[in-house]
PQR file with spaces between the fields and no chain letter, atoms N, CA, C, O and H, PARSE charges and radii, in Angstrom:
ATOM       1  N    UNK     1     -79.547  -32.031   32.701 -0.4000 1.5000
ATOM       2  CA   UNK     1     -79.940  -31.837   31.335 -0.0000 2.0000
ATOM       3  C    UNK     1     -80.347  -30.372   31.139  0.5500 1.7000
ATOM       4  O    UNK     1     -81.080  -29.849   31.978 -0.5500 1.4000
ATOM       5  N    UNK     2     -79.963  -29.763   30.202 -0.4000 1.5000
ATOM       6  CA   UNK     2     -80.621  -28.638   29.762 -0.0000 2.0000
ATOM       7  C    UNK     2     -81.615  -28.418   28.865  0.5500 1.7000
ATOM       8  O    UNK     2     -81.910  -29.072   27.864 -0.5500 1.4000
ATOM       9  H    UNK     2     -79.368  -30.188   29.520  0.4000 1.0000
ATOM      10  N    UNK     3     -82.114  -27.412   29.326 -0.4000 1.5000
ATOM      11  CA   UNK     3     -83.455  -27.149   28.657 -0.0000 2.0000
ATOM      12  C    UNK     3     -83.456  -25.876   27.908  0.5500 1.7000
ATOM      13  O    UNK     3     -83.280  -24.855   28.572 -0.5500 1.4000
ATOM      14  H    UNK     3     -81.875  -26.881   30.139  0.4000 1.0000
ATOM      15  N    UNK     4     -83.616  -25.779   26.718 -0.4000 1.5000
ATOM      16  CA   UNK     4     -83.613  -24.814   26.022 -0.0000 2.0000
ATOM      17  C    UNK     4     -85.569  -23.919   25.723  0.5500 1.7000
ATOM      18  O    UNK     4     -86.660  -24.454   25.529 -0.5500 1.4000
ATOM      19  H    UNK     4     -83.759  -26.609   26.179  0.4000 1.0000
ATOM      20  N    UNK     5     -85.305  -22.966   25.791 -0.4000 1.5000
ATOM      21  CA   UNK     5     -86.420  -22.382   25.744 -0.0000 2.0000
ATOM      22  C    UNK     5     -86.961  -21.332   25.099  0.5500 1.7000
ATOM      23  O    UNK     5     -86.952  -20.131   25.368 -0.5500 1.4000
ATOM      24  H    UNK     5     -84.419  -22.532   25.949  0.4000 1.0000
ATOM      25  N    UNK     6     -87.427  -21.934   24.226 -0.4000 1.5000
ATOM      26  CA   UNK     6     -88.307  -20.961   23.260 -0.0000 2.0000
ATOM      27  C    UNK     6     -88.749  -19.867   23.702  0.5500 1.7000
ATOM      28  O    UNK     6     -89.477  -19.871   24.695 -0.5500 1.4000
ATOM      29  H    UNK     6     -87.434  -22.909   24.007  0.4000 1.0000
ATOM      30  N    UNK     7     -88.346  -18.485   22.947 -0.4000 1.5000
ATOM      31  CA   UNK     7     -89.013  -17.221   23.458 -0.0000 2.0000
ATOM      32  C    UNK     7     -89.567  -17.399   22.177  0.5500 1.7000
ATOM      33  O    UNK     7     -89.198  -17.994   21.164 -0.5500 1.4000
ATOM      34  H    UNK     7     -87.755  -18.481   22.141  0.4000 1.0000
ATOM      35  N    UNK     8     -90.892  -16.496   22.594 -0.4000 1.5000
ATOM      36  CA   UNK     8     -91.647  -16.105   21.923 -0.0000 2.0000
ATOM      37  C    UNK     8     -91.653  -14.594   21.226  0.5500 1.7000
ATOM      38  O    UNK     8     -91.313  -13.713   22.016 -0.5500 1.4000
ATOM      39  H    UNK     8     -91.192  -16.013   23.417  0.4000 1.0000
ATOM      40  N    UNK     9     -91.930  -14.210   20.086 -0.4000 1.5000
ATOM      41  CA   UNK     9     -92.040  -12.821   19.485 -0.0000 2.0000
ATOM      42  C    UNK     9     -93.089  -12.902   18.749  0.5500 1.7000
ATOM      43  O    UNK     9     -93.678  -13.660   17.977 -0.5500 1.4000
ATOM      44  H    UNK     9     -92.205  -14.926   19.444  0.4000 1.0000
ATOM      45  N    UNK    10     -93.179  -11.158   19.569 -0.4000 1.5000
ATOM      46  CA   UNK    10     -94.328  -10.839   19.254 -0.0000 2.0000
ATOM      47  C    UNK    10     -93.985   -9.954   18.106  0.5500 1.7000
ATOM      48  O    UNK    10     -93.261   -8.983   17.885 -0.5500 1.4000
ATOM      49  H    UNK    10     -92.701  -10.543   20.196  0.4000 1.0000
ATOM      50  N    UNK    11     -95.332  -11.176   17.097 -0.4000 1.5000
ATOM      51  CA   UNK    11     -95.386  -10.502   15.615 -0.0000 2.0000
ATOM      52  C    UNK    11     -96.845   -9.764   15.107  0.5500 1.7000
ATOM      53  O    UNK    11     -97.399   -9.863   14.012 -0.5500 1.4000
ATOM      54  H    UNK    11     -95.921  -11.964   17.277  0.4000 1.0000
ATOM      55  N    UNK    12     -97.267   -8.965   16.351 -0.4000 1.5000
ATOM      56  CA   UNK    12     -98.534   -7.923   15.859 -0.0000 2.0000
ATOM      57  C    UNK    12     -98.665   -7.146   15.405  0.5500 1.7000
ATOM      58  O    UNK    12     -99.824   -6.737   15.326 -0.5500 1.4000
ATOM      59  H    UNK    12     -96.817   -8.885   17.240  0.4000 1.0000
ATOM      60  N    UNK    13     -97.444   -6.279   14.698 -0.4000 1.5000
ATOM      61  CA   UNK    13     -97.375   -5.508   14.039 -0.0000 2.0000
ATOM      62  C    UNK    13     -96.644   -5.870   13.034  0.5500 1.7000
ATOM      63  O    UNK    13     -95.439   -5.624   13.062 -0.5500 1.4000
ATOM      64  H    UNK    13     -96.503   -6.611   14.762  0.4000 1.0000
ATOM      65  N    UNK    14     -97.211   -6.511   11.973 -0.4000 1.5000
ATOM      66  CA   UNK    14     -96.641   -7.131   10.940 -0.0000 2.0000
ATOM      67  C    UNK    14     -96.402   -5.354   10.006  0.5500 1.7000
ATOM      68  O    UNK    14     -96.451   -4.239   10.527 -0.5500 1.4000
ATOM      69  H    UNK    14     -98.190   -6.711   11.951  0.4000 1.0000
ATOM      70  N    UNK    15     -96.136   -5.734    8.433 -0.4000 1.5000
ATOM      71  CA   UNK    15     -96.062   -4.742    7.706 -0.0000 2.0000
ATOM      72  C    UNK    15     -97.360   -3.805    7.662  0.5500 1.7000
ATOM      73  O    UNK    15     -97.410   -2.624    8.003 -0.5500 1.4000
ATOM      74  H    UNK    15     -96.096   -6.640    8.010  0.4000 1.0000
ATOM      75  N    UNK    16     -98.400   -4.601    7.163 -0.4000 1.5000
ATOM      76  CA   UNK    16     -99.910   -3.936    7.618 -0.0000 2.0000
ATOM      77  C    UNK    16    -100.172   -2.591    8.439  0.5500 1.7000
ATOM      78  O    UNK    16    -100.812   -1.552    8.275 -0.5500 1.4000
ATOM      79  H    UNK    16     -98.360   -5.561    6.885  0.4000 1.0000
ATOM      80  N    UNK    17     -99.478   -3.062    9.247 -0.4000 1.5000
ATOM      81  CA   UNK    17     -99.650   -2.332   10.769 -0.0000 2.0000
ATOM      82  C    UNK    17     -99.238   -0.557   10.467  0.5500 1.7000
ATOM      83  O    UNK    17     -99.887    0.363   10.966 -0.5500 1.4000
ATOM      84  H    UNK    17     -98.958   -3.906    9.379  0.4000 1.0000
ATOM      85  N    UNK    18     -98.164   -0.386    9.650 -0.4000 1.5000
ATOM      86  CA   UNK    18     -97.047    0.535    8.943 -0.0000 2.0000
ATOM      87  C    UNK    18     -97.434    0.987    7.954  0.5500 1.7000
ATOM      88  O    UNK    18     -97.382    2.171    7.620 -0.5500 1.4000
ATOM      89  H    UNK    18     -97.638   -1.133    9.244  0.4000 1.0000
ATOM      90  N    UNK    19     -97.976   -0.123    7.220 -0.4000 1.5000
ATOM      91  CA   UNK    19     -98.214    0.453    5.392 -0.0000 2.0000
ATOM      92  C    UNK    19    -100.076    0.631    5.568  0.5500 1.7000
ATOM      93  O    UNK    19    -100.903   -0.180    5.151 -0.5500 1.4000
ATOM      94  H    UNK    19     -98.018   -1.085    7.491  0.4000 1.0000
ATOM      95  N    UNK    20    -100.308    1.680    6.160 -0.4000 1.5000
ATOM      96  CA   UNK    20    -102.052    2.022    6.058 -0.0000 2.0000
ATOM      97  C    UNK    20    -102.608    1.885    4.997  0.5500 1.7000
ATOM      98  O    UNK    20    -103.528    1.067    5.018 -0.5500 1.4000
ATOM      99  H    UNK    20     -99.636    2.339    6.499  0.4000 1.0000
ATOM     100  N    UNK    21    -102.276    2.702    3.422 -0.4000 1.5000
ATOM     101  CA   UNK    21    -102.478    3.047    2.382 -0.0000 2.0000
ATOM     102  C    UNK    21    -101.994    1.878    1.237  0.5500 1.7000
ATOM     103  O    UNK    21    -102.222    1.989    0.032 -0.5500 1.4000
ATOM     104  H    UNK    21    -101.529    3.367    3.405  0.4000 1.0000
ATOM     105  N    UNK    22    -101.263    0.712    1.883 -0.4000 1.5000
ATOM     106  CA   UNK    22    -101.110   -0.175    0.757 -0.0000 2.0000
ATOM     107  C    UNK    22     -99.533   -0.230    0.241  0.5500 1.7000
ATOM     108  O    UNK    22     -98.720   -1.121   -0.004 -0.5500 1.4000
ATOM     109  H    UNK    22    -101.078    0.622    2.861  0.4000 1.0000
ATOM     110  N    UNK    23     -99.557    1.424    0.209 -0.4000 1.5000
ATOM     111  CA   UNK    23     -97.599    1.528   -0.333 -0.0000 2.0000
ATOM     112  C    UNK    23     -96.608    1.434    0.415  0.5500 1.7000
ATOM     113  O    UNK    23     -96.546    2.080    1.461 -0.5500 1.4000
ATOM     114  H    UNK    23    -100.217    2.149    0.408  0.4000 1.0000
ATOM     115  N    UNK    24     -95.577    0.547   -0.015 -0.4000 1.5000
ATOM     116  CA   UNK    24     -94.286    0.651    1.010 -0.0000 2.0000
ATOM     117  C    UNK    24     -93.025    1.543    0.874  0.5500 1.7000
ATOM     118  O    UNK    24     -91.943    1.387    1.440 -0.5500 1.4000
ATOM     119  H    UNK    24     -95.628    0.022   -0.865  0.4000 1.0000
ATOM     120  N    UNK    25     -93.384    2.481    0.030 -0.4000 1.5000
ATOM     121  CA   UNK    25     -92.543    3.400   -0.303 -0.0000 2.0000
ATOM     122  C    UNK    25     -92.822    5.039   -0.539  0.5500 1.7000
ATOM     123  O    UNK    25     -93.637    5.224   -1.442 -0.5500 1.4000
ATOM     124  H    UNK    25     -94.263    2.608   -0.430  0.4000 1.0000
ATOM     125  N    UNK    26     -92.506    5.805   -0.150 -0.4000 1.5000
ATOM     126  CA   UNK    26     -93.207    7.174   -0.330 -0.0000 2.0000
ATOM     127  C    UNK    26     -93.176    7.376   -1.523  0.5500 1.7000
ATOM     128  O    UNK    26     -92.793    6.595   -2.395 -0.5500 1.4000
ATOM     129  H    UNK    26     -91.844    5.655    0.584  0.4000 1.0000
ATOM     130  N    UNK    27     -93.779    8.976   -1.703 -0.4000 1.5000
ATOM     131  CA   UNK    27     -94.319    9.833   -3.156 -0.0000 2.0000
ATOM     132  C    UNK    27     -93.108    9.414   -3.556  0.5500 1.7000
ATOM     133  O    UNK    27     -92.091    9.082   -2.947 -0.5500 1.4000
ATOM     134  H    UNK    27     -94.090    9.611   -0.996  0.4000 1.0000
ATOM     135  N    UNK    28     -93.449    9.501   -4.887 -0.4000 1.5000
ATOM     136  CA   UNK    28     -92.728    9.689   -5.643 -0.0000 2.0000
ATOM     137  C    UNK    28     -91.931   10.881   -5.694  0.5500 1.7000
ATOM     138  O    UNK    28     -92.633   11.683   -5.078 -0.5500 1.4000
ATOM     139  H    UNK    28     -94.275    9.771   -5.383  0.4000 1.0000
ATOM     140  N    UNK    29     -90.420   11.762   -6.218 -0.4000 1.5000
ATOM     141  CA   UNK    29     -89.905   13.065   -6.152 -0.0000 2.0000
ATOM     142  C    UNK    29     -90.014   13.583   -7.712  0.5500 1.7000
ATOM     143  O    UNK    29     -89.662   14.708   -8.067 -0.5500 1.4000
ATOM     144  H    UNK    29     -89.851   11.110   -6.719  0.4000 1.0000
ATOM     145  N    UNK    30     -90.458   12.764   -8.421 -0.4000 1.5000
ATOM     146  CA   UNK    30     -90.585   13.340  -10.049 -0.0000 2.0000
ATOM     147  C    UNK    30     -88.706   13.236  -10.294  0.5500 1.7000
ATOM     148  O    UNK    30     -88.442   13.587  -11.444 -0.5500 1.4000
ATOM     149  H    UNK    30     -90.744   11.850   -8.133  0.4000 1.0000
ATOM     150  N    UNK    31     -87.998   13.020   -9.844 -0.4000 1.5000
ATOM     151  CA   UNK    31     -86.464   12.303  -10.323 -0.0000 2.0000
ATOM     152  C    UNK    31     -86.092   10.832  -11.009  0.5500 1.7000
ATOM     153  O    UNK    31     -85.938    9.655  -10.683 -0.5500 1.4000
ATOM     154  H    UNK    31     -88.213   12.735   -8.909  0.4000 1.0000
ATOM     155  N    UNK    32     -86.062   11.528  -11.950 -0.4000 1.5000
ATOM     156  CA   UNK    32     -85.065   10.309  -12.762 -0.0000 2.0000
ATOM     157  C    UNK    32     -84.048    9.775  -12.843  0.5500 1.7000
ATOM     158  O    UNK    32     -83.637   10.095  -13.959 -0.5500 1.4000
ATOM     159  H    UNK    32     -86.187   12.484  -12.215  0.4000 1.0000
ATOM     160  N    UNK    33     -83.291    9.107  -12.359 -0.4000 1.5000
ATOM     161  CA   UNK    33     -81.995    8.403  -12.546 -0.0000 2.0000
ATOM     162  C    UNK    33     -81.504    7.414  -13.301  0.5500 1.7000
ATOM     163  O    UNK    33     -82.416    6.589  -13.363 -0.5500 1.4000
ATOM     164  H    UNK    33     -83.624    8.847  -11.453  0.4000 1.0000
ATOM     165  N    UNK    34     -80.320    6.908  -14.085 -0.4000 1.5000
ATOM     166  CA   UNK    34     -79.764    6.289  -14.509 -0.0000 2.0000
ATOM     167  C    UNK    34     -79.413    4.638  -13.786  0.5500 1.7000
ATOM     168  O    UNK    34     -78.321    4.111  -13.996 -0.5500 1.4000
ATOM     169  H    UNK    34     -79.579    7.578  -14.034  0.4000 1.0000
ATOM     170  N    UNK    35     -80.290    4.078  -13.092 -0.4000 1.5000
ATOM     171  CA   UNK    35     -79.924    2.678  -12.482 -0.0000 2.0000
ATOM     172  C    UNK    35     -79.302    2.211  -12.361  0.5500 1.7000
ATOM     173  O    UNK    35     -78.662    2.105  -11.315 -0.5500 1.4000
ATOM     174  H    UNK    35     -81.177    4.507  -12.922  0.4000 1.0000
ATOM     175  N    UNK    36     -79.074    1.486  -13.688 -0.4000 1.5000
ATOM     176  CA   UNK    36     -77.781    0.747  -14.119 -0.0000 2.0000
ATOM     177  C    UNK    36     -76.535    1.119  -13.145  0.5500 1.7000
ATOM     178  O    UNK    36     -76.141    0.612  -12.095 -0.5500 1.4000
ATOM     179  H    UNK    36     -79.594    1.572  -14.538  0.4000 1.0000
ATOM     180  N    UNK    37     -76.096    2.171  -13.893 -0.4000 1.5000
ATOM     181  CA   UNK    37     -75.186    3.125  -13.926 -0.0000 2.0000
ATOM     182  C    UNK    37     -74.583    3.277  -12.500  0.5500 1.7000
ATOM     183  O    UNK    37     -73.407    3.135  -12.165 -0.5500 1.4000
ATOM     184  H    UNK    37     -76.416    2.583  -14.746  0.4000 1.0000
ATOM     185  N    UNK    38     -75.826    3.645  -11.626 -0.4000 1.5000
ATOM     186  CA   UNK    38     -75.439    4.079  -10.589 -0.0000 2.0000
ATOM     187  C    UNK    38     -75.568    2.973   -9.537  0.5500 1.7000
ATOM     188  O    UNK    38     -75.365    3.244   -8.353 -0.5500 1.4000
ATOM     189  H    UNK    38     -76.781    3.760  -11.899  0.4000 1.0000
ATOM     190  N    UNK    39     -75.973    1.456  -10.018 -0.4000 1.5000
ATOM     191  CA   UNK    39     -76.278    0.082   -9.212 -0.0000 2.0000
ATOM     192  C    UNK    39     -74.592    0.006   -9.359  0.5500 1.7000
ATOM     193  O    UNK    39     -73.913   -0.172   -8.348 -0.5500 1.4000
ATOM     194  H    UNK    39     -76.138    1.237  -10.980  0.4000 1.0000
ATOM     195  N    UNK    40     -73.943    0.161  -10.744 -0.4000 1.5000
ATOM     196  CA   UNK    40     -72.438   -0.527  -11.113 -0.0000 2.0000
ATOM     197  C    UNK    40     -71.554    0.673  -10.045  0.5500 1.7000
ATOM     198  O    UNK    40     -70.616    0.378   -9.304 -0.5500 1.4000
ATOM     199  H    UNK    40     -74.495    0.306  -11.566  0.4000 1.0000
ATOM     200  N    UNK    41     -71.992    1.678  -10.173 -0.4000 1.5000
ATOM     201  CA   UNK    41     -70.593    2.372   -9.492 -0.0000 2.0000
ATOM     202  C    UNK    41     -70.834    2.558   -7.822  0.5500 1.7000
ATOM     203  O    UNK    41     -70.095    3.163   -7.046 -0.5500 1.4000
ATOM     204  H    UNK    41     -72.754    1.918  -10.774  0.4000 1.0000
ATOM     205  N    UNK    42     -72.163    1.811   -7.496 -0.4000 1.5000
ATOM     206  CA   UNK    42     -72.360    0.956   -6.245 -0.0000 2.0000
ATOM     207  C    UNK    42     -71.474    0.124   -6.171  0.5500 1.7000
ATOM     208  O    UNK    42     -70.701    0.375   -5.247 -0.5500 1.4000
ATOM     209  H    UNK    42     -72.763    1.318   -8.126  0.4000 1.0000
ATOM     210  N    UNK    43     -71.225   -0.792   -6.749 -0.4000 1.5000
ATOM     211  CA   UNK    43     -70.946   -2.021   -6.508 -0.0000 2.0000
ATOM     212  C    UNK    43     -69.034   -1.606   -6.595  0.5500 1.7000
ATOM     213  O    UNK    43     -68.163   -2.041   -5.842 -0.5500 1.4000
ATOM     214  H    UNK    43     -71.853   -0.996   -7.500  0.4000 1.0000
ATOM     215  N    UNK    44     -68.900   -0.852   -7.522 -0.4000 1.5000
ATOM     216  CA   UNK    44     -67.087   -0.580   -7.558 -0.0000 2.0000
ATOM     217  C    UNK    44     -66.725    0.776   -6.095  0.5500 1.7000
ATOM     218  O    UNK    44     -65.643    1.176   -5.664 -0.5500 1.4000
ATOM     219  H    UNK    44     -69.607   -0.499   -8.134  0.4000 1.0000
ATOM     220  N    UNK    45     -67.817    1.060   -5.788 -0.4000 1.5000
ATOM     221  CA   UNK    45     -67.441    1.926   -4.591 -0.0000 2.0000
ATOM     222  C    UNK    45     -67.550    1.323   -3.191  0.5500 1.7000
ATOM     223  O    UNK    45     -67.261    1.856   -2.119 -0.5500 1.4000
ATOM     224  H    UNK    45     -68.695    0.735   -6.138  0.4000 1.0000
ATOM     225  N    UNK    46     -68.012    0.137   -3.419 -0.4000 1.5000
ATOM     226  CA   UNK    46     -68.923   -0.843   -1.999 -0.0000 2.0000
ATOM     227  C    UNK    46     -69.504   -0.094   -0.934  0.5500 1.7000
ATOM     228  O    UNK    46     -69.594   -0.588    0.190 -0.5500 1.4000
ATOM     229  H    UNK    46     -68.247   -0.296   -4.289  0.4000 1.0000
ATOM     230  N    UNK    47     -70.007    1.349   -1.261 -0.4000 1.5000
ATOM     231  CA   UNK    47     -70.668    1.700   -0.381 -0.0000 2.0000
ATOM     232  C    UNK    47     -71.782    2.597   -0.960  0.5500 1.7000
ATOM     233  O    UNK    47     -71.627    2.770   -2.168 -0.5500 1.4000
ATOM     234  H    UNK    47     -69.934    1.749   -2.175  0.4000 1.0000
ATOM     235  N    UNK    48     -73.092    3.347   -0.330 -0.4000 1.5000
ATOM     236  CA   UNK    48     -74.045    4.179   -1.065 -0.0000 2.0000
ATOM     237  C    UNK    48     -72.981    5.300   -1.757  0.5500 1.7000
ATOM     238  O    UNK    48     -71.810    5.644   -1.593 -0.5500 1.4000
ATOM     239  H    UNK    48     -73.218    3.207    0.652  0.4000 1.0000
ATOM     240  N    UNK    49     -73.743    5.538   -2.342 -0.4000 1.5000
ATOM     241  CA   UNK    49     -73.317    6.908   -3.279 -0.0000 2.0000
ATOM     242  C    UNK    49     -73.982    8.157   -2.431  0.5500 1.7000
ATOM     243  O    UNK    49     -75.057    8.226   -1.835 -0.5500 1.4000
ATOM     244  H    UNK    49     -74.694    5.258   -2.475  0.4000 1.0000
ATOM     245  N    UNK    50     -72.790    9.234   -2.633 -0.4000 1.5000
ATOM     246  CA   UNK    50     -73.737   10.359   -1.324 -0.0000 2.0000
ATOM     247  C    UNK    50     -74.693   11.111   -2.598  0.5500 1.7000
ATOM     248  O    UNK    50     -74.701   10.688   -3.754 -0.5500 1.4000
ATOM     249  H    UNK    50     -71.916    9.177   -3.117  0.4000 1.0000
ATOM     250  N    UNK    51     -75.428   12.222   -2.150 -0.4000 1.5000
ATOM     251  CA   UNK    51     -76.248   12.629   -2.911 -0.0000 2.0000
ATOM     252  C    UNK    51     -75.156   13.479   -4.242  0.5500 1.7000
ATOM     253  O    UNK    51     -75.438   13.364   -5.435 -0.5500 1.4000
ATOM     254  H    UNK    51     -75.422   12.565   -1.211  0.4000 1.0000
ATOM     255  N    UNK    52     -74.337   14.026   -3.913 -0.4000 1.5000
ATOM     256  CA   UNK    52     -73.528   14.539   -5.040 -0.0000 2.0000
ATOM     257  C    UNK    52     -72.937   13.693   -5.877  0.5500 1.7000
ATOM     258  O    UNK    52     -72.378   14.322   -6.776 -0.5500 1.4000
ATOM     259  H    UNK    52     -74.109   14.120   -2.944  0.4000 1.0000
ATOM     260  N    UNK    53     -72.803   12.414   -5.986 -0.4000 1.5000
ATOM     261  CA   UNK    53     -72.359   11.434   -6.530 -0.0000 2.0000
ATOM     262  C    UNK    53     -73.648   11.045   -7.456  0.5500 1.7000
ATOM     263  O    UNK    53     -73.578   10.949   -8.681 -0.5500 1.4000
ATOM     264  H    UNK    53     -73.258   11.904   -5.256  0.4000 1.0000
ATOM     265  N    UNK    54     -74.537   10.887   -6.883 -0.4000 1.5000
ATOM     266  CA   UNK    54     -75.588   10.423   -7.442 -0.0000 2.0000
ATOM     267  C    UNK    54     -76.626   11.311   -8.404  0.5500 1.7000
ATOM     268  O    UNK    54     -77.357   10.808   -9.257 -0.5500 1.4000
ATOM     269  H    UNK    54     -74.594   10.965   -5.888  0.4000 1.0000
ATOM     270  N    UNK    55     -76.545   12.657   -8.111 -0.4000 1.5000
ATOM     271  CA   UNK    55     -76.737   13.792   -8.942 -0.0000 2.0000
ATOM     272  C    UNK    55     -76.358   13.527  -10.256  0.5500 1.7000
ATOM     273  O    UNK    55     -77.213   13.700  -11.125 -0.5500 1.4000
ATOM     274  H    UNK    55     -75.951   13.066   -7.418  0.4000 1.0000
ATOM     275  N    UNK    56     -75.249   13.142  -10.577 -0.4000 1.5000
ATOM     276  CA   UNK    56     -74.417   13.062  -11.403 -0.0000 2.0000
ATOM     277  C    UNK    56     -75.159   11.893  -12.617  0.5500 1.7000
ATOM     278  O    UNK    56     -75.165   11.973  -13.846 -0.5500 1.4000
ATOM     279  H    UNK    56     -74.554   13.002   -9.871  0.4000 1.0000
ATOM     280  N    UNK    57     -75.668   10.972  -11.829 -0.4000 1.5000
ATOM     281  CA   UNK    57     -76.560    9.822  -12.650 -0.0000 2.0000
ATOM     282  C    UNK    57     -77.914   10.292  -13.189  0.5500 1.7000
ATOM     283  O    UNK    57     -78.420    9.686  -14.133 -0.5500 1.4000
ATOM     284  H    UNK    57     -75.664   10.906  -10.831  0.4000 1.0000
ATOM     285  N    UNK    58     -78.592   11.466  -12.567 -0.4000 1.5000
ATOM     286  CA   UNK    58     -79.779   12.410  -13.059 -0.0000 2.0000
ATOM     287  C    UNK    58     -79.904   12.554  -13.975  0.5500 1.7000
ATOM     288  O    UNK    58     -78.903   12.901  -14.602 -0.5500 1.4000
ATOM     289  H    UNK    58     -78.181   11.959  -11.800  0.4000 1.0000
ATOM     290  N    UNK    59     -81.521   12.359  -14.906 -0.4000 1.5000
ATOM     291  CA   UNK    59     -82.149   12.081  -16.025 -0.0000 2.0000
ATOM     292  C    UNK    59     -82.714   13.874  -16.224  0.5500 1.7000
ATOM     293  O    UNK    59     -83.736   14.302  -15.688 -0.5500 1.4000
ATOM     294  H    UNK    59     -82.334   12.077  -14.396  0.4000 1.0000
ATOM     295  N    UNK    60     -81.885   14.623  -17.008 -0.4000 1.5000
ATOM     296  CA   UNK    60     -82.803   15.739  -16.938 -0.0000 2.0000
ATOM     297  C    UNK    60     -84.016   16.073  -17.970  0.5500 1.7000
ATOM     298  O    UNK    60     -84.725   17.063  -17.790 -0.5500 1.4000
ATOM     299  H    UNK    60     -81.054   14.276  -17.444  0.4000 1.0000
């Protein structure tokens, strides 16, 4: 018979551990972008947009 066996993981460094200050995302850059815009021509490119692509969606 076999015996299957639970490993265990270790979960002590949950998010907590990472996020000191509460936020899970850095400063802000004061950049605006177009979302939408640039979620849709995500989705028709199926891959990230490089930064010159995405320039292009910029709120000036």
């Amino acid at each position: 018979m076999l015996t299957m066996e639970r490993k265990q993981s270790d979960f002590s460094h949950d998010i907590s551990y990472y996020a000191k200050d509460s936020r899970l995302t850095g400063e802000p850059d004061g950049k605006h972008y177009k979302w939408k815009e640039m979620i849709e021509m995500f989705r028709q490119l199926g891959r990230p947009l490089t930064d010159e692509e995405a320039e292009k969606f910029r709120i000036k």
